[in-house]
Kinemage of the C-alpha trace (Angstrom):
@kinemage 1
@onewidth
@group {chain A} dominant
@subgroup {mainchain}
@vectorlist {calphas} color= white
{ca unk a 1} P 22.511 11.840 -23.023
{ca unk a 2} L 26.257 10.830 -22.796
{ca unk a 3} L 28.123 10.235 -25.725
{ca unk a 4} L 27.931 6.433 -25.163
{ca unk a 5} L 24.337 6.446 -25.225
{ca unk a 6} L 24.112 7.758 -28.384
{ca unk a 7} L 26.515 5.321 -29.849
{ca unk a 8} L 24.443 2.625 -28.978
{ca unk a 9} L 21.575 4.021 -29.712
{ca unk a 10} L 22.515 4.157 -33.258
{ca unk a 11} L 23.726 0.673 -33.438
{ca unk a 12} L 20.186 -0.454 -31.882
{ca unk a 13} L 18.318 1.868 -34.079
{ca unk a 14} L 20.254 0.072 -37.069
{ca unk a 15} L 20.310 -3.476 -36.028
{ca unk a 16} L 16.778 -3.440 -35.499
{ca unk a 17} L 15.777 -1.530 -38.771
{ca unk a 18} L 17.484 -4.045 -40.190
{ca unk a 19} L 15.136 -6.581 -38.654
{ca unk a 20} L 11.639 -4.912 -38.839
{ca unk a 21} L 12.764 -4.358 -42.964
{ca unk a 22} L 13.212 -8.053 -43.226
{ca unk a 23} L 9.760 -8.772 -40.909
{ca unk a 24} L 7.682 -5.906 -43.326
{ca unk a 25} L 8.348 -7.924 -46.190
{ca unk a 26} L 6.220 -10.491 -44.843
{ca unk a 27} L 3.234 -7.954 -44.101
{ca unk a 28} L 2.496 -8.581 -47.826
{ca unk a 29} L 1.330 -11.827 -46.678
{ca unk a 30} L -2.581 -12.906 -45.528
{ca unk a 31} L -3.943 -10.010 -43.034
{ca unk a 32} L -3.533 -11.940 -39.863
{ca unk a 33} L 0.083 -12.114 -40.375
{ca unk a 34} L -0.104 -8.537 -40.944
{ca unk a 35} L -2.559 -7.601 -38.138
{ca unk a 36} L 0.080 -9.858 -35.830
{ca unk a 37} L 3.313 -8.153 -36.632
{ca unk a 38} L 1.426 -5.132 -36.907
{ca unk a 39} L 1.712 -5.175 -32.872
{ca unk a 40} L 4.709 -6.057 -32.654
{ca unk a 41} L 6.452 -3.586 -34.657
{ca unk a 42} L 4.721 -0.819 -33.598
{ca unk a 43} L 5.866 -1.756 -29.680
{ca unk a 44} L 9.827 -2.562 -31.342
{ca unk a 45} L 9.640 0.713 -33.089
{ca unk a 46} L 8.438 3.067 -30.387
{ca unk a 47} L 10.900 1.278 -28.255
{ca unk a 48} L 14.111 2.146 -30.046
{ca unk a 49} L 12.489 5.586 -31.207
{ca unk a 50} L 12.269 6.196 -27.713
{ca unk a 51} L 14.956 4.942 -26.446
{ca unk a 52} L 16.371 8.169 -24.514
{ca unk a 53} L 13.314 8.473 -22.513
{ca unk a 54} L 14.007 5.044 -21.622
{ca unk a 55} L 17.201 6.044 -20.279
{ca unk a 56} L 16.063 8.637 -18.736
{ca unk a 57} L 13.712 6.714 -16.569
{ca unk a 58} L 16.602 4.422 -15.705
{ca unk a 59} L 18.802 6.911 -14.554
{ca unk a 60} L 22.109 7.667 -14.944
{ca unk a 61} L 23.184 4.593 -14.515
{ca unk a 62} L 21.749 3.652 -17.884
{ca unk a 63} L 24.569 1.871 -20.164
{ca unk a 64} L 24.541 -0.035 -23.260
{ca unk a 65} L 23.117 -3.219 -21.377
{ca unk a 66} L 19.833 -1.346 -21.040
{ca unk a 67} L 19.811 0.210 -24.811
{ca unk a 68} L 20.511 -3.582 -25.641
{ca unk a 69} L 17.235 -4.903 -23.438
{ca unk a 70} L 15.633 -2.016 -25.491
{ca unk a 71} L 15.849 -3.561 -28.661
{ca unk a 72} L 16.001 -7.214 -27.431
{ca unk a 73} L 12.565 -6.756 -25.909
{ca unk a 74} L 10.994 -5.439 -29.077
{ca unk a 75} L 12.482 -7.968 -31.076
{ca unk a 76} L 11.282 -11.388 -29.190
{ca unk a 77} L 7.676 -9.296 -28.580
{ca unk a 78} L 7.831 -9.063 -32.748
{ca unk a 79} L 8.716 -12.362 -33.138
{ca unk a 80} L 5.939 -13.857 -31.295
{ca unk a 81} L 3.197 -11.333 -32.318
{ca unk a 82} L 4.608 -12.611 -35.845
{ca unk a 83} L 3.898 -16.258 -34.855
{ca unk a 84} L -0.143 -15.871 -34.156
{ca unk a 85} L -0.329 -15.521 -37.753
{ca unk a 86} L 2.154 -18.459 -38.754
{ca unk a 87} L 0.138 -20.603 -36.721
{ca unk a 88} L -2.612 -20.595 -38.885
{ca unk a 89} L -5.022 -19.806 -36.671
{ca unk a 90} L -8.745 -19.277 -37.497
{ca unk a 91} L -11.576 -17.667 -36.032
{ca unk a 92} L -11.466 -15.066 -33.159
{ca unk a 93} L -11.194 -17.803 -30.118
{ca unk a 94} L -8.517 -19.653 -31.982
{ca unk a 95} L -6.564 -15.987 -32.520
{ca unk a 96} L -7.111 -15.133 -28.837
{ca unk a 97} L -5.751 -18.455 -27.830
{ca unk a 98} L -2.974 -18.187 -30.139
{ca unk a 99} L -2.137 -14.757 -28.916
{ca unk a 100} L -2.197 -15.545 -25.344
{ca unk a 101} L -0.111 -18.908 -25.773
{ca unk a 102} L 2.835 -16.253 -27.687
{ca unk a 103} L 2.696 -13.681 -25.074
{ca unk a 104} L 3.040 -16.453 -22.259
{ca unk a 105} L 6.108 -18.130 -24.244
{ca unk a 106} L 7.278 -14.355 -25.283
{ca unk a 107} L 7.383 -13.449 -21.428
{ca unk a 108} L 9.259 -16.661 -20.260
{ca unk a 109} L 11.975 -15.867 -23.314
{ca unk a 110} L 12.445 -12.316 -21.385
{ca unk a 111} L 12.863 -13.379 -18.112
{ca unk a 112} L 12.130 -12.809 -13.992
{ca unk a 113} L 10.328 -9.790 -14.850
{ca unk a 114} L 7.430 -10.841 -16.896
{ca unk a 115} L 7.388 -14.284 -15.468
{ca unk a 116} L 6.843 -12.264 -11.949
{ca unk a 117} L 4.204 -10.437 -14.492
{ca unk a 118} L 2.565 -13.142 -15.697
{ca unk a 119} L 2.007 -14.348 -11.926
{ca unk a 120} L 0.191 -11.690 -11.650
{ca unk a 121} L -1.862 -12.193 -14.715
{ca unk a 122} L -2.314 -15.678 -13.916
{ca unk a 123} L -3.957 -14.748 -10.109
{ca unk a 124} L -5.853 -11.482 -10.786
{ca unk a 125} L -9.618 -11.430 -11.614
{ca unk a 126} L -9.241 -8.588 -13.847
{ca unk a 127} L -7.964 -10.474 -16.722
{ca unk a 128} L -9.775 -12.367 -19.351
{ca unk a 129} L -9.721 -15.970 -18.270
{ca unk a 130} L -8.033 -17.393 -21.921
{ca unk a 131} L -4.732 -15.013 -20.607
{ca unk a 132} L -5.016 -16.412 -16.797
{ca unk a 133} L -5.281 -19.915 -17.920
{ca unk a 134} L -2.501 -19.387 -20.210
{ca unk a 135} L -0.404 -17.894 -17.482
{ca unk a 136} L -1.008 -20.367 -14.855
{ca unk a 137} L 2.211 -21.752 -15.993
{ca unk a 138} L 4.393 -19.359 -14.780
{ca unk a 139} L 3.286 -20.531 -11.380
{ca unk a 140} L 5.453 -23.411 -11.398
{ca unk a 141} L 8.767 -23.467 -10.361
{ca unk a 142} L 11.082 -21.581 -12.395
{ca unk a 143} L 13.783 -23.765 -14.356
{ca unk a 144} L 17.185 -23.573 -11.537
{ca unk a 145} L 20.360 -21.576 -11.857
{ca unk a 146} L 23.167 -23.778 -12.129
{ca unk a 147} L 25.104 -24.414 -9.143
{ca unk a 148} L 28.192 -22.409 -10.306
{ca unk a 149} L 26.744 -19.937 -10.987
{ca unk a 150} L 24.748 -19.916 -7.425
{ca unk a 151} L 28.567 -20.712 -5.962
{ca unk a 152} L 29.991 -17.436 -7.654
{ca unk a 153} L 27.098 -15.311 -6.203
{ca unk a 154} L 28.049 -16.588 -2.936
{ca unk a 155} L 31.713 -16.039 -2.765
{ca unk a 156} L 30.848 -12.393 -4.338
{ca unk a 157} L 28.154 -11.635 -1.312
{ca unk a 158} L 30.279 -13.352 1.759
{ca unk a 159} L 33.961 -13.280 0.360
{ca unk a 160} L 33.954 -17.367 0.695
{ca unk a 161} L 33.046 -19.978 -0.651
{ca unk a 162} L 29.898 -22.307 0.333
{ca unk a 163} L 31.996 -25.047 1.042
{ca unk a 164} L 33.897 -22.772 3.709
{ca unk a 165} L 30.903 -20.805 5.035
{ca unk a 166} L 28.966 -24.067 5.348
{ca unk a 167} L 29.348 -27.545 7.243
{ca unk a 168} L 27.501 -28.690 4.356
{ca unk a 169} L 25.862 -26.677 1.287
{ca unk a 170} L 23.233 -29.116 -1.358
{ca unk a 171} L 24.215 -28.113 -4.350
{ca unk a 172} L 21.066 -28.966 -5.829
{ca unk a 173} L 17.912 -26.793 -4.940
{ca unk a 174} L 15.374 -27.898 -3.105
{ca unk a 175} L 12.938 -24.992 -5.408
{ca unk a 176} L 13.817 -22.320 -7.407
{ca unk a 177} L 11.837 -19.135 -8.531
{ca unk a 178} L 11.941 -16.188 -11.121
{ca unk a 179} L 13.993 -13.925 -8.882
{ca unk a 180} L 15.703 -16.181 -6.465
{ca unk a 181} L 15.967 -20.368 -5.304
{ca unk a 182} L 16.722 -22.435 -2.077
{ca unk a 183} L 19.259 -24.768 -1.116
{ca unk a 184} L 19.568 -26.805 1.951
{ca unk a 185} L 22.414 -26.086 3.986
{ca unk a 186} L 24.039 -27.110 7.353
{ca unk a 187} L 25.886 -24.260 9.837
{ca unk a 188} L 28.959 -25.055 11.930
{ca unk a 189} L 27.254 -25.824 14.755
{ca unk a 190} L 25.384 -28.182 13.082
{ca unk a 191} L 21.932 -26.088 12.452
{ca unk a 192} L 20.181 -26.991 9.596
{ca unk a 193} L 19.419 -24.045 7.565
{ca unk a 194} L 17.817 -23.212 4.406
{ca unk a 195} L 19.811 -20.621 1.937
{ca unk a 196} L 17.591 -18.066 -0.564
{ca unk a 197} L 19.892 -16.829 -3.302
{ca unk a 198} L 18.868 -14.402 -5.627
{ca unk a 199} L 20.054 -14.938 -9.444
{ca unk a 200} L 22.885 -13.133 -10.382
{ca unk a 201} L 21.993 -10.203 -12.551
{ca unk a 202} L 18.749 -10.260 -11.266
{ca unk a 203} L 18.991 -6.600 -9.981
{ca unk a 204} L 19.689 -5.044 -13.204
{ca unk a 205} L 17.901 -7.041 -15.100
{ca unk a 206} L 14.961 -6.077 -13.078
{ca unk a 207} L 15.791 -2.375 -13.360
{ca unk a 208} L 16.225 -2.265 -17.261
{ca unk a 209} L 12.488 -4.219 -17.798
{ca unk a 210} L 10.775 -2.104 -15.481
{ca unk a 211} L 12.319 1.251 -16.948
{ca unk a 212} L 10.905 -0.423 -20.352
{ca unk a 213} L 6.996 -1.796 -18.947
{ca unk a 214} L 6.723 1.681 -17.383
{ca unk a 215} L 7.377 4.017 -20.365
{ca unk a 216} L 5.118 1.020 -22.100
{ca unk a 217} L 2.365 1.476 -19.889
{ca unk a 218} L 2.882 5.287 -20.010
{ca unk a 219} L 2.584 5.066 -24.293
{ca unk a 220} L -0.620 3.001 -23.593
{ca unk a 221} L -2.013 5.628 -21.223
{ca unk a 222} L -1.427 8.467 -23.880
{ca unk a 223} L -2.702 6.249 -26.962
{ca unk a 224} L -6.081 4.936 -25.400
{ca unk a 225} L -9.003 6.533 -23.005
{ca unk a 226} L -9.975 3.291 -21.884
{ca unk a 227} L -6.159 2.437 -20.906
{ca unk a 228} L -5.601 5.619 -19.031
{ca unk a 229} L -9.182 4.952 -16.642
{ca unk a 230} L -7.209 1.886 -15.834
{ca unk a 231} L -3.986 3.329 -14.878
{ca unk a 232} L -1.200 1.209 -16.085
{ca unk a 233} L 1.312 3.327 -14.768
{ca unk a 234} L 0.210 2.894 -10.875
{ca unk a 235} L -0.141 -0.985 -11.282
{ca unk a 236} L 3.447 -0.665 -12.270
{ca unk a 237} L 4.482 1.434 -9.542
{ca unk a 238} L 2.377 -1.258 -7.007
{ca unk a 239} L 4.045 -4.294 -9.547
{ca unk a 240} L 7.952 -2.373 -9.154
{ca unk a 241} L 7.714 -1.749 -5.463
{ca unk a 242} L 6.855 -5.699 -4.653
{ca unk a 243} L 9.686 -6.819 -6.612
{ca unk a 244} L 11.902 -4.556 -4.699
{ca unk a 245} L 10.644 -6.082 -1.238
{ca unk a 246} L 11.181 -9.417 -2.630
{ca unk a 247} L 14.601 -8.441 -3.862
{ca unk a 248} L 15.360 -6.981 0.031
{ca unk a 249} L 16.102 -10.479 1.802
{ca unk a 250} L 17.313 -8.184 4.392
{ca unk a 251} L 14.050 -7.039 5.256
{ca unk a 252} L 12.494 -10.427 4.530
{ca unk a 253} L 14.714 -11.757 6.862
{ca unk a 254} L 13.748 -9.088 9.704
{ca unk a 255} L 10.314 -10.114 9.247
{ca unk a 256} L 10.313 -13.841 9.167
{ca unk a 257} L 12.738 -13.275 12.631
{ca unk a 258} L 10.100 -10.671 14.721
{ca unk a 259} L 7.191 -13.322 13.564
{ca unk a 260} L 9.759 -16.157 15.395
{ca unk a 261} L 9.397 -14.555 18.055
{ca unk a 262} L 5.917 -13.466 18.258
């Protein structure tokens, strides 16, 4: 691991010790607390233990942004594994909906990734219907990137600006989703277009989370029998390879033009 890597490792190793000694003090608190943050700082501390093999899977072009998502992940997945048990909640439907309600909020807090994963949760058969009702939230359109922020993405892709590459560009979207949103837009000839711009970062942030769900799922496989019959690890492989078709407009574009003319 390069020198840099190690560096930050050790500050994320630190920063969150520092945090999971502050969150043990409350595991002398009633057992559901305990139970709660039990999850959650078991997932923070294999994490940042693991934290090269992390790296690893992300390649060599691992940097301290990814080390960072490391510990940031475990952190906000503490924090709301902590929160079933500050909610009070009682009785094992209560806890379940409690639990499901934090891991929705917990995955909207991290981002395009596990929104695009709880999609999937929300839509598939194969998870208990308290989750998928939980999750049907993350259907809805995501909250919109902020129009100069969209503008800078543009003048970094086509070396202009949307006021010069356009006749007319709406600054306001007419949808936007977890990896990408529309805007209406008019060419110079007067063709009335519609523009799909991905959100910037999107392609790293991507990366980082799916280096970190697939050493997750890869922990779960090795810790439980049951886990490994279901085969975590090839749902992320199918879950990584349809966010990189969705993140090759390219392509997309290709498509939607041979189906024009079909």
């Amino acid at each position: 691991m390069a020198v840099h890597h190690m560096v930050v490792l050790g500050q994320v190793q630190k920063a969150v010790g520092r945090l999971l000694n502050r969150l043990e003090t409350v595991l002398k608190v009633p057992k559901l607390c305990t139970r709660s943050l039990g999850v959650g700082l078991s997932v923070t501390k294999s994490l940042v233990r693991d934290a090269p093999d992390l790296v690893r899977d992300i390649g060599e072009l691992a940097g301290p942004h990814e080390l960072l998502r490391v510990a940031e992940t475990g952190a906000i997945l503490a924090q709301h594994a902590a929160r079933v048990g500050w909610r009070g909640a009682v009785g094992r439907e209560e806890i379940t909906s409690a639990a499901a309600s934090e891991l929705r909020q917990a995955f909207e807090v991290l981002g395009p990734t596990y929104v695009k994963l709880g999609q999937i949760i929300a839509s598939s058969p194969i998870f208990p219907e308290t989750l998928a009702e939980e999750f049907r939230s993350c259907l809805d359109n995501a909250s919109p990137v902020s129009y100069k922020d969209i503008r800078q993405v543009i003048i970094d892709e086509l070396g202009t600006t949307p006021e010069l590459a356009f006749a007319y560009f709406d600054p306001e979207p007419l949808a936007a989703a977890s990896i990408a949103q529309v805007h209406a837009a008019r060419l110079h000839d007067g063709s009335e277009v519609v523009v799909k711009v991905q959100r910037p970062g999107i392609k790293e942030r991507l990366r980082a989370d799916l280096a970190i769900l697939t050493f997750a799922a890869r922990m779960l496989e090795r810790s439980s029998d049951s886990a490994w019959m279901a085969n975590p690890v090839a749902v992320l492989e199918d879950f990584a390879a349809t966010l990189n078709e969705e993140l090759d407009f390219v392509t997309e574009a290709e498509s939607m033009e041979r189906f024009e003319n079909n």
